[in-house]
N, C-alpha and C positions, 0 to 999 in steps of 0.2 A: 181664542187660544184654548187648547185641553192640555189639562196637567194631570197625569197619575204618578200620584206618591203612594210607595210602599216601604214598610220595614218587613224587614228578614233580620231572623235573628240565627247565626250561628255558632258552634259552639267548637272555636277555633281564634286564634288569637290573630289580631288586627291586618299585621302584614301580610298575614297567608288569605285572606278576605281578599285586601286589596289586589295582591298579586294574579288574583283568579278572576278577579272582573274587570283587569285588561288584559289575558290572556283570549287569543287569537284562537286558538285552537282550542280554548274551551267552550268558546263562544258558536263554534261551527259544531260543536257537539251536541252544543245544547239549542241547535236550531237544523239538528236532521229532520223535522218534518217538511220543512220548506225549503229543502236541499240549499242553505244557505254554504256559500264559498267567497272567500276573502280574494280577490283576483287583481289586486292592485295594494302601492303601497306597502304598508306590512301585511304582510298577507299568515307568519307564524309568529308564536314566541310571546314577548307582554309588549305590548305597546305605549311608547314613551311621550313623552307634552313634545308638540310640535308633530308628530309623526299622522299621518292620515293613512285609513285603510278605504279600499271599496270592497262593498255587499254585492252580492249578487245571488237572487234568491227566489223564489217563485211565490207571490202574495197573489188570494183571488183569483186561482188559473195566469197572473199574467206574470211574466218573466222581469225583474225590477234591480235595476242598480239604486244603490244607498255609499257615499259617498263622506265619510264624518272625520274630523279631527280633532286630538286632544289640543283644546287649547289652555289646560290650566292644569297646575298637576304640584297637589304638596302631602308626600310619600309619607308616612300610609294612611290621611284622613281624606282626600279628598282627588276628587279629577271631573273635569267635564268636557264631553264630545260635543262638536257641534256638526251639523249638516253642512256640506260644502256644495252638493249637488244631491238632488235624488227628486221621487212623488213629494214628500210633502213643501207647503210653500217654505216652510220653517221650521227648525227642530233642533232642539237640546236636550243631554242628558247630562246630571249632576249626581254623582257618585260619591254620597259620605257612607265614612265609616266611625265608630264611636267604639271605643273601648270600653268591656261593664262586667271590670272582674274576668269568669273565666270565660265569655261568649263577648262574639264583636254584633251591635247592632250596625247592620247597614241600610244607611237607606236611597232610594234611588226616588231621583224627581224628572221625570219625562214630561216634557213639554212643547207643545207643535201646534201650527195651524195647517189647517190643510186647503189647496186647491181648489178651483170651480164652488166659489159662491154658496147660495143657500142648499143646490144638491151637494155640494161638499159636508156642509155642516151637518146636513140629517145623515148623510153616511157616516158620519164621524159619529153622531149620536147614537143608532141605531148599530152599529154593526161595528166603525170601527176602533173605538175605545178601548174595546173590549178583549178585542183581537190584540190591541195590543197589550193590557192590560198582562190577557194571559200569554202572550212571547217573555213578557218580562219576568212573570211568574215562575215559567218555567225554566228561564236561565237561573232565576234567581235557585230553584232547588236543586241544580245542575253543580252549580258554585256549593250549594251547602252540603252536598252529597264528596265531593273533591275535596273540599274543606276537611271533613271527617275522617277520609280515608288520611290523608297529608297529617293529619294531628296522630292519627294511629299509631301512623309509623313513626313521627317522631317520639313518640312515649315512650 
């Protein structure tokens, strides 16, 4: 199993965090490189516990459904998706949020095994960790960028 934990910290208060990293449409924003589209399910809007969307998105040249649901959800600290179908054999995501003053730490723990045995595993090592490391990354400054402008305007 690979787990990547990260903290982002931004500097917006708890519920406008959470509401942005199940939002649907900020998620396909923040994965235009991979032409990702939501084509099942919820497909716009924030997505609710119970509710399941599917991915559809081009990783490594190849064309890929990703299929997850929230299955746990306590407004505004916490929620986690799980894989229902897709590449890897297994996969969850755990989305806390922690209040600290005037900034929300969030932090995300992704966690998965993947496919095909020992060449699974050196792909995993070598190449795909990392790749996922940075998708996460980058939604995560996707969310803090939205975050900032939404506090603005509230001010």
């Amino acid at each position: 199993m690979t787990t990547i934990r990260l903290t982002t910290i931004i500097q917006a208060h708890i519920e406008t965090c959470f509401d942005l990293s199940r939002s649907i449409d900020l998620h396909i924003e923040s994965t235009k490189a991979t032409n990702e589209k939501a084509i099942a399910g919820r497909t716009s809007g924030l997505i609710e516990q119970g509710e399941f969307v599917t991915w559809e998105a081009t990783h490594f040249f190849i064309r890929q459904r990703l299929s997850t649901r929230i299955v746990e959800m306590r407004r505004p600290h916490y929620f986690k998706d799980v894989m229902i179908s897709g590449a890897f054999r297994w996969m969850e995501h755990e989305h806390l949020f922690e209040s600290k003053g005037d900034h929300t730490q969030m932090i995300d723990i992704f966690c998965y095994e993947v496919p095909y045995g020992f060449a699974g595993k050196i792909f995993d090592y070598f190449i795909l960790k990392r790749y996922m490391k940075n998708l996460l990354l980058t939604r995560n400054e996707v969310i803090k960028k939205a975050a900032k402008q939404i506090e603005k305007q509230q001010a």
